[in-house]
N, C-alpha and C positions, 0 to 999 in steps of 0.2 A: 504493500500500500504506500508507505513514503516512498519509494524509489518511486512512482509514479506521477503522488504528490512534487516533487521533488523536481520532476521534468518539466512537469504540467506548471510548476511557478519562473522557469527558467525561460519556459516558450514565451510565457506574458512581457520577460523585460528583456528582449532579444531583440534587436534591431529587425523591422518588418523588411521582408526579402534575402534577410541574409541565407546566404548557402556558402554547406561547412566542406570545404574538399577531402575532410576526413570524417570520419565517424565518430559522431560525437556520446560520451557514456556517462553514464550514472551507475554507478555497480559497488557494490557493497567495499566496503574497507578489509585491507587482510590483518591489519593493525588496530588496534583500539584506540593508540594514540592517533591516528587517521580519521577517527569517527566512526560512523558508523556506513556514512556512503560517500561515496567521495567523487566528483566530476571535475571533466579535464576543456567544460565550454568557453571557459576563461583564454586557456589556452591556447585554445583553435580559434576565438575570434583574436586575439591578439596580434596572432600570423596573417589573417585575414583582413583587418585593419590596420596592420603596421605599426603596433602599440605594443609597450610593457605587457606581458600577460598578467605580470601581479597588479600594475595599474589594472587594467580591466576585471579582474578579479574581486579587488576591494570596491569597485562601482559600481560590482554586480550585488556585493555586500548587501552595501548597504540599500538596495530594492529588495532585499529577499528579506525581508522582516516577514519570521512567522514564529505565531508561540510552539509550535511542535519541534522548532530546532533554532540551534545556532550556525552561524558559519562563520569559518577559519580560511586562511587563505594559507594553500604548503607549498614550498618546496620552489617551480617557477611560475607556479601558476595553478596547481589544484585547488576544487572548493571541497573542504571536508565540511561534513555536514554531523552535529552531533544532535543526535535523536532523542528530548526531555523525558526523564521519568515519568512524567505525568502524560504523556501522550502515548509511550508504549503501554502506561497501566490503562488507559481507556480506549486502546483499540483492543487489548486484552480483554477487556470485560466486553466489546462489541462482537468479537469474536465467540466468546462464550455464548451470547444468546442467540449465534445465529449459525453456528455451526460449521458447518462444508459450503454453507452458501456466501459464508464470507472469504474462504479461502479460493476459489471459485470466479468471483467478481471481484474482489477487492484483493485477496491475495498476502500471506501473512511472510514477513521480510521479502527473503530472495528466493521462496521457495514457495511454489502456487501446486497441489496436489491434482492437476488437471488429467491423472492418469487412473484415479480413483474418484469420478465423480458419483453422486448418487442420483442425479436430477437427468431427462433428459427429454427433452421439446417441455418443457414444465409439469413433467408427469418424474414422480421418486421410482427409482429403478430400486430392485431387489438388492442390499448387498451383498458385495463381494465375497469370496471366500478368500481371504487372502495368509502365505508363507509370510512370516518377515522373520528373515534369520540375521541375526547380529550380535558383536561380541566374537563367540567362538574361536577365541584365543586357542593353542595347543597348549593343551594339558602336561606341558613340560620344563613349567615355572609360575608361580605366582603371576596373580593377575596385576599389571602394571596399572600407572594412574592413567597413561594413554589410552588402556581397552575400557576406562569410564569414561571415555569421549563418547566412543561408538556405544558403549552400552544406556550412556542417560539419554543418548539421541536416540535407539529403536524404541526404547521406554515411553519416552512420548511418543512419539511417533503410534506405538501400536494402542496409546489412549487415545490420539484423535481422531483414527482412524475406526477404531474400535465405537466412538461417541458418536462416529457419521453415518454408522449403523452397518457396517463391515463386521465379518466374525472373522477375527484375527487369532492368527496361533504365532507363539513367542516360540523361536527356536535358537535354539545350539547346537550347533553344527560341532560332534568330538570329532576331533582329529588321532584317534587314537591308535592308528597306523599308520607304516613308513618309515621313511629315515628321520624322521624328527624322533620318534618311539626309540629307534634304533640307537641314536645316539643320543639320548636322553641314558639308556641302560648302559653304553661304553662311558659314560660322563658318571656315575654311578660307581664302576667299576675302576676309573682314573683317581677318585678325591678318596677312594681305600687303596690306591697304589698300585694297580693293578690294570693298566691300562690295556687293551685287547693290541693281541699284534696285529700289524695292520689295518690299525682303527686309523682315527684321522689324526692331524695333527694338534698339537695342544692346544691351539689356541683356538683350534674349533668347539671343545667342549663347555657344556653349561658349564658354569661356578656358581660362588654364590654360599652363603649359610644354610642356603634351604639345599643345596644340594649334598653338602655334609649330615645334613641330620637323615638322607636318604642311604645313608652307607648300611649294606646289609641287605637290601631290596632290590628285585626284579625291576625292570622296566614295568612290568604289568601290574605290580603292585603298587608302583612310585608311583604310575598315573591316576590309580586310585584314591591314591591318599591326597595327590594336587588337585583331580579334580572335586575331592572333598571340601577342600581351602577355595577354589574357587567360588563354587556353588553359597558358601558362609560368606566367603567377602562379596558377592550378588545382593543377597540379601542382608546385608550392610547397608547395600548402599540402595536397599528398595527397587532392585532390578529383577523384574519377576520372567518366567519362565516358564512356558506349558509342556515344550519335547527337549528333552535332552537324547540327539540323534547319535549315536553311534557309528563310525565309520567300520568299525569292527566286527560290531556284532550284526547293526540292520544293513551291512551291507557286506563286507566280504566273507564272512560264515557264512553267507545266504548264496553265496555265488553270483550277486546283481552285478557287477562287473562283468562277468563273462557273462549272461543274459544281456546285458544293455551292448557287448561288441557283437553279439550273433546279430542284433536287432537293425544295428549300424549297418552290416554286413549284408543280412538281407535286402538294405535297403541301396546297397551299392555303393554306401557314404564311406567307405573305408577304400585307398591305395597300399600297396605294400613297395617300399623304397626300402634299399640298402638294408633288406633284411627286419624292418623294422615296419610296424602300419601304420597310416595316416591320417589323419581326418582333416582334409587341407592341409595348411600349414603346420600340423600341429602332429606332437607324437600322443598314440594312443596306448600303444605294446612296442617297447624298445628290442631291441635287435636279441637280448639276450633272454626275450620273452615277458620281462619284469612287466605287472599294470603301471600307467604315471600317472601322476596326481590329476590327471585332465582328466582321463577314463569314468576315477573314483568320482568326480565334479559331475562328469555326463549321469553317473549313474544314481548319481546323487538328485540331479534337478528330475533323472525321467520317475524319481522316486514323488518327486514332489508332484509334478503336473500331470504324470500317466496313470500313475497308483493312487496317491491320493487325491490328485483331481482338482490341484487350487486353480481358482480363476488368474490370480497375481501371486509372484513372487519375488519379495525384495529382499535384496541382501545389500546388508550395511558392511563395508571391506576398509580397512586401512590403506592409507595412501600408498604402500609399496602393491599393490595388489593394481593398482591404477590401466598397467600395460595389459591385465588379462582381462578387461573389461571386455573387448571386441571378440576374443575368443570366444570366452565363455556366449555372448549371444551368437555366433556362428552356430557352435555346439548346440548349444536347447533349440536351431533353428534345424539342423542335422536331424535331431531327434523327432520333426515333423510339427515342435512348436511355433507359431506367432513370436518370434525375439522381441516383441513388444510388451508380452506379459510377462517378462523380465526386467525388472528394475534396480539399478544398483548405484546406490551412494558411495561415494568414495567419503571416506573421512579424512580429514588432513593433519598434519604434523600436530604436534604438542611441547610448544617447549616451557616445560618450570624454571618461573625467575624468583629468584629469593635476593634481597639486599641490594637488585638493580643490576644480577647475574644470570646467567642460566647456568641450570645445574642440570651438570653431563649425567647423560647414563645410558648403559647396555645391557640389554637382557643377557648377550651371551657371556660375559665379563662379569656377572652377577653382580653388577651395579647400575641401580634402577629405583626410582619409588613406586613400592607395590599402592595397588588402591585401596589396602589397608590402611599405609601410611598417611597415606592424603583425606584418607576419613577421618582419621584420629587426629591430625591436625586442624580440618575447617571444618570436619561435621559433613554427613549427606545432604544435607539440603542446600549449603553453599558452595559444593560441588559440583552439586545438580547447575545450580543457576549459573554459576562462571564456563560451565560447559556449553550448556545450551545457548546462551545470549548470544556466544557468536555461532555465522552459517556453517554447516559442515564444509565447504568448497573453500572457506579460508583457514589458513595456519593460524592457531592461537597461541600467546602467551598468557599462561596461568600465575598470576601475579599472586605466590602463596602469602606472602606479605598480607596484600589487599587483603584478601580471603579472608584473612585471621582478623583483622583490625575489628575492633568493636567501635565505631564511627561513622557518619555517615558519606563519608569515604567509598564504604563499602556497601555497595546498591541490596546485598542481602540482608546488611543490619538495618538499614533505611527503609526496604520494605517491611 
């Protein structure tokens, strides 16, 4: 809705005729100290009129008087735009009374659910049956503060969707096979001394305290007791959950992998190169027979849309996952799906600033803050909120600092 607002006040004090030979944007901030939206029209008329762009900037200022925001001039020319308390809390309460029909028409931040609507020629369609899987960390370390990005963003998400009158199922994707498994169990057998010959090199295995207190245990045990710890620090943090799916159990002790490459096969979707099968571009069965993670993914979505029959399925992924987006739709489209009733968010970076720093960390270096830690310093509820306030699609800095202050500094002690 402001990014709209935001244009819609920009067109009014725009010189009449002007044409922009670039493309002119309002698009959300990746910064907070940026604001909340930030536009480059100052800019583009500046080159266009042969002026200062920060002159022209500060002229635009001061016509854009509006109480839903302020504006700042950055950098040579950007307008950041920051968005009042009191106008996100009353299009909050607009949106409460009006559901889908305001995300719909009106549209809430940078993200409009036009893929899930429930209305259509003005008649309410039945809803959705919809998957939303997210979170689904591998169960081969503590749950980071990073997977409470992705996991308080499916949270709401599967409330508002759930409220637009959708029957939504919360899912967790285990990953509880593979080389992650595999060397989860040589990392295990490395911190009691005892590293496997021709395991990988040192610096590829987990560390970490949590990995010491696993000395003595199987890989199939370890993953037990993690995804114990996970599941507890979930419901910490009021992240709830309907299927907890197994890659293990509901899919390769079932043999769905080899069922879902016959199915490929019959359907002609599969090449064999260099010994090895194909589905396009991509490997399905490596040369030396082994399934890859793409197979276990096909068999995984034909689990979702063929057997269980969801109309939609979104998956919420972290930013390194970003390049297998176009795969995976090929794939569920291979399998004779619509790649349409595939939805997938990316989530972006996170980085933790404490004292005006960020603070390094590596899951495989076993230095990291679990989303333990970040509970027990700000509490779930001001987790929830420094999480969500900003769009999935920008990197966030998590100001622990902020978080903790008891002041109204901090927009969660304020509300």
């Amino acid at each position: 809705m402001f990014r709209a607002e935001i244009r819609k006040e920009l067109d009014k004090i725009i010189p009449p005729g002007t044409i922009f030979s670039v493309e002119r944007s309002e698009s959300a901030s990746r910064r907070t100290e940026h604001g909340d939206y930030s536009s480059n029209t100052a800019l583009i008329l500046g080159k266009e009129q042969a002026k200062n762009p920060r002159d022209v900037a500060e002229d635009l200022i001061k016509k854009l008087q509006n109480k839903n925001w302020r504006v700042e001039t950055a950098g040579p020319g950007f307008l950041n735009f920051f968005i009042s308390r009191e106008a996100l809390a009353e299009n909050l309460l607009i949106f409460s009374r009006k559901g889908e029909r305001f995300s719909e028409r009106e549209g809430v931040g940078a993200h409009r659910l036009r893929w899930v609507k429930t209305e259509r020629n003005g008649k309410r369609e039945t809803g959705k049956k919809i998957n939303l899987e997210f979170v689904s960390a591998n169960p081969t370390g503590p749950l980071t503060m990073a997977n409470g990005r992705g996991g308080f963003y499916g949270d709401a998400l599967a409330n508002i969707l759930k409220a637009a009158g959708h029957k939504v199922t919360r899912e967790y994707f285990i990953n509880d096979a593979g080389n992650q498994i595999k060397l989860l169990g040589e990392s295990i057998l490395a911190a009691e001394g005892n590293p496997p010959a021709g395991g990988p090199e040192k610096d590829e295995y987990y560390k970490g305290e949590y990995i010491k207190k696993l000395k003595g245990k199987s890989a199939e045990a370890a993953v037990k007791i993690l995804l114990d710890e996970i599941k507890k620090s979930l419901k910490k943090a009021g992240i709830k959950f309907d299927v907890w799916f197994s890659e293990n159990k509901n899919l390769r002790q079932k043999n769905e992998l080899k069922k879902v490459l016959e199915f490929l096969n019959e359907k002609r979707a599969l090449k064999e190169r260099e010994g090895a099968l194909w589905l396009e571009d991509a490997v399905v069965v490596k040369s030396n027979q082994d399934y890859t993670y793409f197979l276990a993914d096909l068999a995984y979505h034909y689990d979702k849309f063929i057997k269980r029959k969801f109309d939609l399925a979104i998956n919420i992924w972290g930013a390194d996952h970003h390049g297998y987006v176009s795969r995976m739709q090929k794939g569920v489209e291979a399998l004779g799906i619509n790649p349409a009733r595939l939805k997938i968010i990316i989530m972006q970076l996170v980085r933790l600033t404490s004292g005006g720093k960020e603070v390094k960390m590596s899951k495989r270096a076993g230095e990291f803050i679990t989303l333990d830690d970040l509970l027990k310093e700000v509490g779930a509820d001001a987790a929830r909120w420094f999480f969500l306030e900003r769009s999935p699609d920008t990197h966030m800095d998590f100001d622990l600092d902020l978080a903790k202050e008891r002041s109204k500094k901090n927009p969660v002690y304020y509300v």
